[in-house]
N, CA, C and O atoms as CSV, one atom per row, in Angstrom:
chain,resi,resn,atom,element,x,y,z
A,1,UNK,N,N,-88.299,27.038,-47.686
A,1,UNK,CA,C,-88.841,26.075,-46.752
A,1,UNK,C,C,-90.331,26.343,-46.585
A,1,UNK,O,O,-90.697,27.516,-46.514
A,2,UNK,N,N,-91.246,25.330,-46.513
A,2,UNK,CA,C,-92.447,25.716,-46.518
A,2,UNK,C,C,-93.139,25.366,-45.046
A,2,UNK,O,O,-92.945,24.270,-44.520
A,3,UNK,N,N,-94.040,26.489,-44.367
A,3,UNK,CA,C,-94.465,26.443,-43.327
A,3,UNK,C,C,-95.152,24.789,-42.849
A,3,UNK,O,O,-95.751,24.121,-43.691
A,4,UNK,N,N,-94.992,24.376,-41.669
A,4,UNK,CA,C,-95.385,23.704,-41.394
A,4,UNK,C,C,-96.818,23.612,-41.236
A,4,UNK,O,O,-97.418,24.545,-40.701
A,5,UNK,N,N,-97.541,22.398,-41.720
A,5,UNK,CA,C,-99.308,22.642,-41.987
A,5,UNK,C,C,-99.873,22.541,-40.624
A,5,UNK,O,O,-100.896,23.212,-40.482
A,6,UNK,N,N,-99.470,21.862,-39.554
A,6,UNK,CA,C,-100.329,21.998,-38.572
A,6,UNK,C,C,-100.103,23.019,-37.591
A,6,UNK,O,O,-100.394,22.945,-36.397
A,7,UNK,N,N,-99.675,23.774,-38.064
A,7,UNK,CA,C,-99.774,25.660,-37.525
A,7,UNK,C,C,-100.642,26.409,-38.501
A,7,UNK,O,O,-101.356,27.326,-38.096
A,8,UNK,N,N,-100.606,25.996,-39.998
A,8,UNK,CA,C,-101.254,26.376,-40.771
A,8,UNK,C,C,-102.742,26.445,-40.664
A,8,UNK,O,O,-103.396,27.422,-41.029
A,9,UNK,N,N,-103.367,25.081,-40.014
A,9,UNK,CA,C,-105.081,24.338,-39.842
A,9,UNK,C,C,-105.621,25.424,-38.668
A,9,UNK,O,O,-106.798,25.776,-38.598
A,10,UNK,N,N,-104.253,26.029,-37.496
A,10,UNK,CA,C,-104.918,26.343,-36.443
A,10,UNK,C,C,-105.602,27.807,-37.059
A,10,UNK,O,O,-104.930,28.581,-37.740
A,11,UNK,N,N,-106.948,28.040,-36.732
A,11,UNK,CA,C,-107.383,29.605,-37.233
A,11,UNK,C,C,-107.165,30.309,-36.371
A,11,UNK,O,O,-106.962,29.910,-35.224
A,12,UNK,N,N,-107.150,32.161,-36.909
A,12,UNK,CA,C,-106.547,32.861,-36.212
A,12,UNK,C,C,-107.689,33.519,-35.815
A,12,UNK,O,O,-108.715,33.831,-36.419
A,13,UNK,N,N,-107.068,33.766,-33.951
A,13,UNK,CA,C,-108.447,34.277,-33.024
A,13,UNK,C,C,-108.891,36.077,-33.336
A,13,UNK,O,O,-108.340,37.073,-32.867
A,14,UNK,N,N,-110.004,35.999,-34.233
A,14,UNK,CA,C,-109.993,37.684,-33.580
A,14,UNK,C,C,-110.175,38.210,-32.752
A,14,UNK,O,O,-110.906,37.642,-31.940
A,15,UNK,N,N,-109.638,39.676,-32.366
A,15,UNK,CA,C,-109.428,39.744,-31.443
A,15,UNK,C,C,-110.903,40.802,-31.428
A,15,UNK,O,O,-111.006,41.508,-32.431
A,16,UNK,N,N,-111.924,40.933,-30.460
A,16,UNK,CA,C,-112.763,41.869,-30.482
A,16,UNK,C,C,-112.022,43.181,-29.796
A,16,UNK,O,O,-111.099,43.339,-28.997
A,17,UNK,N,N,-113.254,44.350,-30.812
A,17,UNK,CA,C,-112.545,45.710,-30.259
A,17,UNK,C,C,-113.106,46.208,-28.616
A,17,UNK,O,O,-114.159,46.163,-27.980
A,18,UNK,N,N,-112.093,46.554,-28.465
A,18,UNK,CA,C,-112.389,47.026,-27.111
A,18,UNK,C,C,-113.022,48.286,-26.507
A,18,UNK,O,O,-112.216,48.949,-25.855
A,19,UNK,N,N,-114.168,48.741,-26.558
A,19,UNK,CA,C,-114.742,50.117,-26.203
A,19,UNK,C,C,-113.978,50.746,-25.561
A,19,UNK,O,O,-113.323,51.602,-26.157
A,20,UNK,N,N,-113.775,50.551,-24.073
A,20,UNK,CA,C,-113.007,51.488,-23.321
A,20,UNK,C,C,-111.681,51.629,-23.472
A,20,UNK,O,O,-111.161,52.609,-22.938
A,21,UNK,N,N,-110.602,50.415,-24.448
A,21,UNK,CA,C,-109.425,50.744,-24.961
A,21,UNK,C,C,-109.295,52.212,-25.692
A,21,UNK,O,O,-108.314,52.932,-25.509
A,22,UNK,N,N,-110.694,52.671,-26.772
A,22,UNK,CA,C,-110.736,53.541,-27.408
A,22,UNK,C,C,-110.774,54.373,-26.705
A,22,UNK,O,O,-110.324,55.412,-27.189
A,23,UNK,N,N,-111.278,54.482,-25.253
A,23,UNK,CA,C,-112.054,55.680,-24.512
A,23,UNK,C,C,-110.517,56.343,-24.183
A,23,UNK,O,O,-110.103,57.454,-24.518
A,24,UNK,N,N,-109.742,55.170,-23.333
A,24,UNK,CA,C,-108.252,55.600,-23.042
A,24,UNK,C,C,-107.469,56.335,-24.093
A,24,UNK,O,O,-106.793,57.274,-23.672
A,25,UNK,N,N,-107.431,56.064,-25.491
A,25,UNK,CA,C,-107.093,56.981,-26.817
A,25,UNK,C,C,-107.746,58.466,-26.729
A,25,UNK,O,O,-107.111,59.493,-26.488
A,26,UNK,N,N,-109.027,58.384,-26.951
A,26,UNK,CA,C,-109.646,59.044,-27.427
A,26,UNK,C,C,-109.287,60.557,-26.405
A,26,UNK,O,O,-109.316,61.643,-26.984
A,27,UNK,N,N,-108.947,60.498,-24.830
A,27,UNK,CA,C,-109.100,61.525,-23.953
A,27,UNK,C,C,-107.645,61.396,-23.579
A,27,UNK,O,O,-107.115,62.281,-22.906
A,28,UNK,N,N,-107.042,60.446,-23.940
A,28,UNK,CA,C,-105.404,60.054,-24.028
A,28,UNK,C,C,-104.788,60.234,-22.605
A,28,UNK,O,O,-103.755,60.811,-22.266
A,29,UNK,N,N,-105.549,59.695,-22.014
A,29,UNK,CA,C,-105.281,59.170,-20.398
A,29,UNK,C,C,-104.169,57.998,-20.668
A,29,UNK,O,O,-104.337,57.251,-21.632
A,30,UNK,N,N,-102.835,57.813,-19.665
A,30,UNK,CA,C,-102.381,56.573,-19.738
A,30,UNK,C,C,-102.779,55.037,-19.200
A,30,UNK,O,O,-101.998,54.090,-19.105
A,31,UNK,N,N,-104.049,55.046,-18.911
A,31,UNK,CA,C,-104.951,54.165,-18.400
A,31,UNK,C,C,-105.799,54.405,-17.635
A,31,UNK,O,O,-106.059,55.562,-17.305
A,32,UNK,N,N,-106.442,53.338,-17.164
A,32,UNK,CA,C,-107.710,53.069,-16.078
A,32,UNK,C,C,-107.155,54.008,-14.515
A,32,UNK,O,O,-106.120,53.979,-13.849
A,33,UNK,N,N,-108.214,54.640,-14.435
A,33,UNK,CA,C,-108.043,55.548,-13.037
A,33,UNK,C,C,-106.893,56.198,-12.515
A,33,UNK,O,O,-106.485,56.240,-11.354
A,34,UNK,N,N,-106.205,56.951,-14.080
A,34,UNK,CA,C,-105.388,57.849,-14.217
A,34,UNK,C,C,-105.868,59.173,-14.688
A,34,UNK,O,O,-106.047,59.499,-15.861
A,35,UNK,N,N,-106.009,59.722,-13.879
A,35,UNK,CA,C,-106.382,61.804,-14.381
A,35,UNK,C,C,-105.471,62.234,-14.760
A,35,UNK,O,O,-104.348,62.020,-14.302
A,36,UNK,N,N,-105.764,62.984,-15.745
A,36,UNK,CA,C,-104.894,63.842,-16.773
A,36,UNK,C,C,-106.182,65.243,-16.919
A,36,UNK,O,O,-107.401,65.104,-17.023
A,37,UNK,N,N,-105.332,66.626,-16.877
A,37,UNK,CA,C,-105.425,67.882,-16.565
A,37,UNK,C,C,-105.840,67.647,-18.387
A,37,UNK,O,O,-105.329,66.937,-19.253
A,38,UNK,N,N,-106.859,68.503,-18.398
A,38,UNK,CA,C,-107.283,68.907,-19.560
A,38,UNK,C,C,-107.586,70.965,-19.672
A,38,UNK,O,O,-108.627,71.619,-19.606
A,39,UNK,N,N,-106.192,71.367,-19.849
A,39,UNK,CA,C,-106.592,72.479,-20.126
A,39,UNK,C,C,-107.269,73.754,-21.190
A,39,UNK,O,O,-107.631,74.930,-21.207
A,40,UNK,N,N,-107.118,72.497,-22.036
A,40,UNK,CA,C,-108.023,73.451,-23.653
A,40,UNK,C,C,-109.495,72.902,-23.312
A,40,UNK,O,O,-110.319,72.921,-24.226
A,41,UNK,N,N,-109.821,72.484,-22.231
A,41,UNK,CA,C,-111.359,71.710,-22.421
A,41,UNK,C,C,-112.313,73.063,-21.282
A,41,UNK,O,O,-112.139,73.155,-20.067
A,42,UNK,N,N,-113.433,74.106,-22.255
A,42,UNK,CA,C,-113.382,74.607,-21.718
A,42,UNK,C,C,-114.470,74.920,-20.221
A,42,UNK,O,O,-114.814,76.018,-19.783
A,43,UNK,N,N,-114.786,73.677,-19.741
A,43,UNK,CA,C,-115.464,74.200,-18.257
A,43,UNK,C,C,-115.088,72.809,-17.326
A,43,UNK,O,O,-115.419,72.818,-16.140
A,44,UNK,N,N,-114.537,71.872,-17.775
A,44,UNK,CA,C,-113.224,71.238,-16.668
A,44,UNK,C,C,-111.832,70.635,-16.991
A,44,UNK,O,O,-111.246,70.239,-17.999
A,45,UNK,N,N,-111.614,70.731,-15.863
A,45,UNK,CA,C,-110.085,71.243,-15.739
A,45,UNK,C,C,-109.564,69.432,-16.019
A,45,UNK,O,O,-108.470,69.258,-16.556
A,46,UNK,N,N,-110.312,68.341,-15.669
A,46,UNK,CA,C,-109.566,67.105,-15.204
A,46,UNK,C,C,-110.075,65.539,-16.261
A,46,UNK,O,O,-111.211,65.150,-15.987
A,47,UNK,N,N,-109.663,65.077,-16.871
A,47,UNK,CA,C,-110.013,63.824,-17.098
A,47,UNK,C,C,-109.569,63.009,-16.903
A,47,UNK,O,O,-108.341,62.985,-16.984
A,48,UNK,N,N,-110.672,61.231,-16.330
A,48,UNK,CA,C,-109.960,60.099,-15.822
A,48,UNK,C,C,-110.954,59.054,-16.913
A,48,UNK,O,O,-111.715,59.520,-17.761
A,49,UNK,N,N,-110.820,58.110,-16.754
A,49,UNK,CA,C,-111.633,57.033,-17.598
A,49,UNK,C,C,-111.432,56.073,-16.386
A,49,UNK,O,O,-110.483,55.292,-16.315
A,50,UNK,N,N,-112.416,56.197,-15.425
A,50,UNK,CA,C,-112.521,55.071,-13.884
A,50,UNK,C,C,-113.371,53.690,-14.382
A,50,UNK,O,O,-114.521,53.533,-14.792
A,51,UNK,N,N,-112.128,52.679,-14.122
A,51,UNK,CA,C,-112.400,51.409,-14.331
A,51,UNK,C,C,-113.384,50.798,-12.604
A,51,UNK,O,O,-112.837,51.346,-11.646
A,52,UNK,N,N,-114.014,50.312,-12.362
A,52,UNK,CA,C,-114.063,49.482,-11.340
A,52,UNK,C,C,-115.054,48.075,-11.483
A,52,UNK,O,O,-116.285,48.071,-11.493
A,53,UNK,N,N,-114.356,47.168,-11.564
A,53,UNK,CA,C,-114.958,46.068,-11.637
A,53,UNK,C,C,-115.415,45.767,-13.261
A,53,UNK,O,O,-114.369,45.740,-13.910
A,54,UNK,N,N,-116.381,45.572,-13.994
A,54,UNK,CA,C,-116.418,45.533,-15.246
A,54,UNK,C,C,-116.807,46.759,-16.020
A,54,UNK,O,O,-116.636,46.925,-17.228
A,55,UNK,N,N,-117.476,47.790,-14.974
A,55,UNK,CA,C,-117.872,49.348,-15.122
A,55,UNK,C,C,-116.851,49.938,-15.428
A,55,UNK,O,O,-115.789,50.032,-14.812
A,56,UNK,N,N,-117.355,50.605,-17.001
A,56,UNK,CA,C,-116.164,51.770,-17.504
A,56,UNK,C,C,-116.638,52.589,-17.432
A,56,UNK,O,O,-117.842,52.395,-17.603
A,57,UNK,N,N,-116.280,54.074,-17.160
A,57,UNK,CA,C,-116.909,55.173,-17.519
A,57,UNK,C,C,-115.632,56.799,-17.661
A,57,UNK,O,O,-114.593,56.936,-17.015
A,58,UNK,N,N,-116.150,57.673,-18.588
A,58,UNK,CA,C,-115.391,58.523,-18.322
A,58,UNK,C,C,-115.986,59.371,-17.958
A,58,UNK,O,O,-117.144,59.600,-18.307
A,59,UNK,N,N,-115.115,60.249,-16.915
A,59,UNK,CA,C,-115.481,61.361,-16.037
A,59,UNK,C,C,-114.465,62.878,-16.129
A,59,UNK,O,O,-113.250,63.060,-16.052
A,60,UNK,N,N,-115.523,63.705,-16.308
A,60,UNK,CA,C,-114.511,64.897,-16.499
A,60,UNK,C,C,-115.122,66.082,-15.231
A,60,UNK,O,O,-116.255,66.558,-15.175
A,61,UNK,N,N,-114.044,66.320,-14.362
A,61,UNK,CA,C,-114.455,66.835,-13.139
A,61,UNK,C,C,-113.643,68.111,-13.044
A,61,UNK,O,O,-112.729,68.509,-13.767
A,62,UNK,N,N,-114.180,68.633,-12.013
A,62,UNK,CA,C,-113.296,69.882,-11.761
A,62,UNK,C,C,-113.560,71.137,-12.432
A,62,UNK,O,O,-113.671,71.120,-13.658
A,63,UNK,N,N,-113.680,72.266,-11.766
A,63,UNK,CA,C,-114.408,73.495,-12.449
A,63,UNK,C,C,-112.456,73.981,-12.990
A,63,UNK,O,O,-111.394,73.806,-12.394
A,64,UNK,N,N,-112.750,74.552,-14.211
A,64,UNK,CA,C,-111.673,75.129,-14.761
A,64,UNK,C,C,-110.788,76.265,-14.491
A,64,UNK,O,O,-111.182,77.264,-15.092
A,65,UNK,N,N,-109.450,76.514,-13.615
A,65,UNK,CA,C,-109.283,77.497,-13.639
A,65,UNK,C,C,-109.476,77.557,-11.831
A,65,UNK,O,O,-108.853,78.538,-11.427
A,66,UNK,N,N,-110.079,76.876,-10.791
A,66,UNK,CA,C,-110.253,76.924,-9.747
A,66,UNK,C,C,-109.027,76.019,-8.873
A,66,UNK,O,O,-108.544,75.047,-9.454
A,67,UNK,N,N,-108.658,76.281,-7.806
A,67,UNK,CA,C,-107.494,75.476,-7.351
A,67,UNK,C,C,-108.530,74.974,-6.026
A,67,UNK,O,O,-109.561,75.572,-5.717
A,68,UNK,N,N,-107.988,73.711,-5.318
A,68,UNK,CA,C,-107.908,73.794,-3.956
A,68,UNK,C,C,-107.199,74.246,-3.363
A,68,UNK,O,O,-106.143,74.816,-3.640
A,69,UNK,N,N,-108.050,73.903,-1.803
A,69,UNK,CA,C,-107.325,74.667,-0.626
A,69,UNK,C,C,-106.434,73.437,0.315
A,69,UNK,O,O,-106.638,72.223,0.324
A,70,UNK,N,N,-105.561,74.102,0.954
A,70,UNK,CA,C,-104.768,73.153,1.384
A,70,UNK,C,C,-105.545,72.855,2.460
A,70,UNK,O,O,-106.354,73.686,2.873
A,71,UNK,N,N,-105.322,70.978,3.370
A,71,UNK,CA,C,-106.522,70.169,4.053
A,71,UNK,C,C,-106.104,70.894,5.359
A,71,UNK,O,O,-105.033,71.225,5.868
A,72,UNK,N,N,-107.229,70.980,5.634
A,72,UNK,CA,C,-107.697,71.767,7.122
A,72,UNK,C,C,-108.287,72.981,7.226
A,72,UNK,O,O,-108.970,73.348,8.182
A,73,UNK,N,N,-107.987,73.720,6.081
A,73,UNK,CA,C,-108.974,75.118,5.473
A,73,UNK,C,C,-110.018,74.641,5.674
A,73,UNK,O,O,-110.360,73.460,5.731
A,74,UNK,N,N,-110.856,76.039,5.850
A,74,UNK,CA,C,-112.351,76.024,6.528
A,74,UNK,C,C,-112.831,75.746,5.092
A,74,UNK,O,O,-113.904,75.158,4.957
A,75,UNK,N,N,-112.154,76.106,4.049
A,75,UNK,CA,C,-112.813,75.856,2.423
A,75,UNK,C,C,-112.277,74.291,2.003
A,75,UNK,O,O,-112.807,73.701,1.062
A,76,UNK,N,N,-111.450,73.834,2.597
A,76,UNK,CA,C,-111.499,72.644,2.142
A,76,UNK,C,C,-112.473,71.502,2.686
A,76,UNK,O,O,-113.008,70.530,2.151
A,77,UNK,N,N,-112.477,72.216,4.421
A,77,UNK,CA,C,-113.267,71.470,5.315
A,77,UNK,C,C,-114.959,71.278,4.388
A,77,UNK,O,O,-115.487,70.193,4.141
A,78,UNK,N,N,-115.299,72.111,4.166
A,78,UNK,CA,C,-116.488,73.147,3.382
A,78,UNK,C,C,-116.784,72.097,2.429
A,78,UNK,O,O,-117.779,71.389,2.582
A,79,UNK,N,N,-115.794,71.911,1.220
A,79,UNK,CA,C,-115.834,71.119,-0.097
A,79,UNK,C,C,-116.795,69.923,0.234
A,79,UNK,O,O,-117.952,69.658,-0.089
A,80,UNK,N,N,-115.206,68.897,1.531
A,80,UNK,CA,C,-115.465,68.143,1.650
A,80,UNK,C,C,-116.992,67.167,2.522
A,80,UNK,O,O,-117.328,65.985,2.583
A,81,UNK,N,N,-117.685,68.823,3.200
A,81,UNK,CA,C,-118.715,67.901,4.027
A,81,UNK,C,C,-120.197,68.564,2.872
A,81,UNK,O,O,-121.385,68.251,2.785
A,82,UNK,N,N,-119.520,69.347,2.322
A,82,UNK,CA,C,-120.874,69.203,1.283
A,82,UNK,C,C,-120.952,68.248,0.293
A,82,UNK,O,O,-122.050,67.705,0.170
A,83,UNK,N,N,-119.922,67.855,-0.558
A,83,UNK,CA,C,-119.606,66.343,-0.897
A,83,UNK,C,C,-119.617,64.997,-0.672
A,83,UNK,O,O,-119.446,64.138,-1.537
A,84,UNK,N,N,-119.827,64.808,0.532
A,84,UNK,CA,C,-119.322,63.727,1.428
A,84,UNK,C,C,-120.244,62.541,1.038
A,84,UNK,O,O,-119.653,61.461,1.049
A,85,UNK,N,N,-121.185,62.506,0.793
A,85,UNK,CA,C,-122.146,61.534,0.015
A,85,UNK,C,C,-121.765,60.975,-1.241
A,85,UNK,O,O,-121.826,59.762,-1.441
A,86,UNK,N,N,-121.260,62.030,-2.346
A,86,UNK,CA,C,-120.854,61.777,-3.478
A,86,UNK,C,C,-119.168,61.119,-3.573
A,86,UNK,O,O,-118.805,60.220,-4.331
A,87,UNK,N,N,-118.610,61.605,-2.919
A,87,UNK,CA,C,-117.476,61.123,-2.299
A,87,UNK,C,C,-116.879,59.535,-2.090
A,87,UNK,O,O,-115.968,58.862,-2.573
A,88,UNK,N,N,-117.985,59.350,-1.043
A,88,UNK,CA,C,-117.993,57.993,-0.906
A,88,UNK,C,C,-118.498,57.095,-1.646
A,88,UNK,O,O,-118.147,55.945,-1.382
A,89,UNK,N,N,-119.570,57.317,-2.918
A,89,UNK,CA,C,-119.794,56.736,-4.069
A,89,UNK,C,C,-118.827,55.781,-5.042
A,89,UNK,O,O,-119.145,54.842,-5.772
A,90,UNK,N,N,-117.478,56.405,-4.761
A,90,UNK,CA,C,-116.223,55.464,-5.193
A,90,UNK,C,C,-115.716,56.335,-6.142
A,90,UNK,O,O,-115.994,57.533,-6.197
A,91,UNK,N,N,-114.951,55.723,-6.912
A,91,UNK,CA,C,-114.183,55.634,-8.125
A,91,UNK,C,C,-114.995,56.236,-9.051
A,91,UNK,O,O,-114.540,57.221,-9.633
A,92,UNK,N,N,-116.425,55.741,-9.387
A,92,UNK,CA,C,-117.520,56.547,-10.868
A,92,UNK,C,C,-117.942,57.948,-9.888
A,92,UNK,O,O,-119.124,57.827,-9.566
A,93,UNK,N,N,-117.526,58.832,-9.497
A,93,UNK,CA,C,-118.088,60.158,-9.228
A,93,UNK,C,C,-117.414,60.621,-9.272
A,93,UNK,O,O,-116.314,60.324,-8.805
A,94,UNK,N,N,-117.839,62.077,-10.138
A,94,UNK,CA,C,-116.566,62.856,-10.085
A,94,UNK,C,C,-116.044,63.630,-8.853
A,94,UNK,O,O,-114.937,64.168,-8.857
A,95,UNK,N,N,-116.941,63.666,-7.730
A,95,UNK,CA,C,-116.721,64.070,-6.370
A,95,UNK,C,C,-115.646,63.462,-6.113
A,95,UNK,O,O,-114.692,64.144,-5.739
A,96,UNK,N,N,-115.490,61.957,-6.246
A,96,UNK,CA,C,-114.261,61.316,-5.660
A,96,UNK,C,C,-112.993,62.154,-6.287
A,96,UNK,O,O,-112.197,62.925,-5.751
A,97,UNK,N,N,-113.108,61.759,-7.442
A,97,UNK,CA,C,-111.617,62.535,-8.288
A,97,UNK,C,C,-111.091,63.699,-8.134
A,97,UNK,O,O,-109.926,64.071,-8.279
A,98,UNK,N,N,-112.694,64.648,-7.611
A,98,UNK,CA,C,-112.098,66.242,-7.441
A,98,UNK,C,C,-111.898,66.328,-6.112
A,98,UNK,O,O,-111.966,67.468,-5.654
A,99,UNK,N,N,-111.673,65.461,-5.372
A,99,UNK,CA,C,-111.886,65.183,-3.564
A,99,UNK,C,C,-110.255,64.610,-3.712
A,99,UNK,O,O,-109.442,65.249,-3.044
A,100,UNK,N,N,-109.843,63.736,-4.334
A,100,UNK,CA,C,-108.346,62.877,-4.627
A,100,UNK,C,C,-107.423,63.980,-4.792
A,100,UNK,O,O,-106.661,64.558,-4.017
A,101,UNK,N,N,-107.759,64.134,-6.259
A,101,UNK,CA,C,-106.743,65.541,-7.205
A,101,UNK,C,C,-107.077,66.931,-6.664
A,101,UNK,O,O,-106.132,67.587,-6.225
A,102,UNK,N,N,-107.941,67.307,-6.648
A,102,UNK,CA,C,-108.009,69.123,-6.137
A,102,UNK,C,C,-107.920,69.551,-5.160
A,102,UNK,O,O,-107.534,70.703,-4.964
A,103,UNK,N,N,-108.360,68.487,-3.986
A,103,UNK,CA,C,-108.317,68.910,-2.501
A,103,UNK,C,C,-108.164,68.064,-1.303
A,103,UNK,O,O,-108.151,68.575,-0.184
């Protein structure tokens, strides 16, 4: 049976490559503003690839090998008011991520 021609005429869309699709491969995060622990990476501990709005970027935060403190410690208190600028920057700082995930 031979294909029908006016499916045949329609051309096929390429598809352009996607930069930050690769970025998600490449650090093998399961998507946009998902952290994944990178422990063979050696001076941080954390990677995310933070989407917000049309801004991609990847961010690798977190000193290696260091834990937080649980919230209300005078060291967590500490983290967070020396941070607190970077913090509120959003989603692209790695303050936010190590402020989310570490402490």
């Amino acid at each position: 049976m031979l294909p029908c021609p006016s499916v045949a005429a329609v051309p096929l869309r390429i598809r352009p490559t996607n930069v930050a699709d690769s970025r998600l491969k490449k650090v093998g995060v399961a998507g946009y503003n998902k952290p994944k622990r990178t422990p063979d990476h050696p001076t941080k501990s954390h990677v995310v690839v933070a989407k917000e709005g049309d801004k991609v970027k990847t961010i690798r935060f977190g000193q290696q090998g260091v834990q937080g403190s649980p919230d209300g410690s005078k060291r967590n208190e500490a983290f967070k008011a020396r941070h607190a600028e970077n913090i509120a920057k959003g989603k692209m700082s790695a303050a936010y991520w190590s402020n989310k995930i570490k402490w």
